[in-house]
C-alpha angles and dihedrals in degrees: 000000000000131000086245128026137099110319121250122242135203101272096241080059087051106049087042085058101048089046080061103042118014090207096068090093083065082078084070096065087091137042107273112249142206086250135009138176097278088051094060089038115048103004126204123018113209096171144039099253085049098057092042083057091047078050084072091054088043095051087042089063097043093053086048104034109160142141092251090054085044082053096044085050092047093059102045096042079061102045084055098047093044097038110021096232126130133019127020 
């Protein structure tokens, strides 16, 4: 597990997602992390069509993954963490 990467999710989750969107085992490619893009950007998933849109922000950062998008993630997981403000 990393500091920043998709975030990982309870298996039944995960098999109810990929039998959704074949594409959900792309989340696997990197190590898992404490926060992640989709994490900063749409916040908590409480159904299945929920977690397939925060798919698209997990497979954004893994098609751009960089230093400078693990830093942008890094500021905005602790201003919300510090302030409260921004995704939930």
């Amino acid at each position: 597990m990393s500091l920043i990467g998709p975030r990982p999710v309870a298996e039944y989750v995960a098999k109810a997602s990929e039998r959704v969107e074949p594409k959900y085992a792309l989340r696997s490619l990197v190590l898992p992390g404490i926060t992640g893009w989709a994490q900063v950007t749409s916040g908590y998933a409480s159904t299945t069509e929920e977690e397939i849109e925060k798919l698209s922000y997990d497979l954004y950062y893994i098609k751009n993954l960089s230093f400078d998008l693990d830093l942008i993630v890094l500021f905005k997981t602790i201003r919300t963490v510090v302030f409260g403000t921004g995704a939930r």
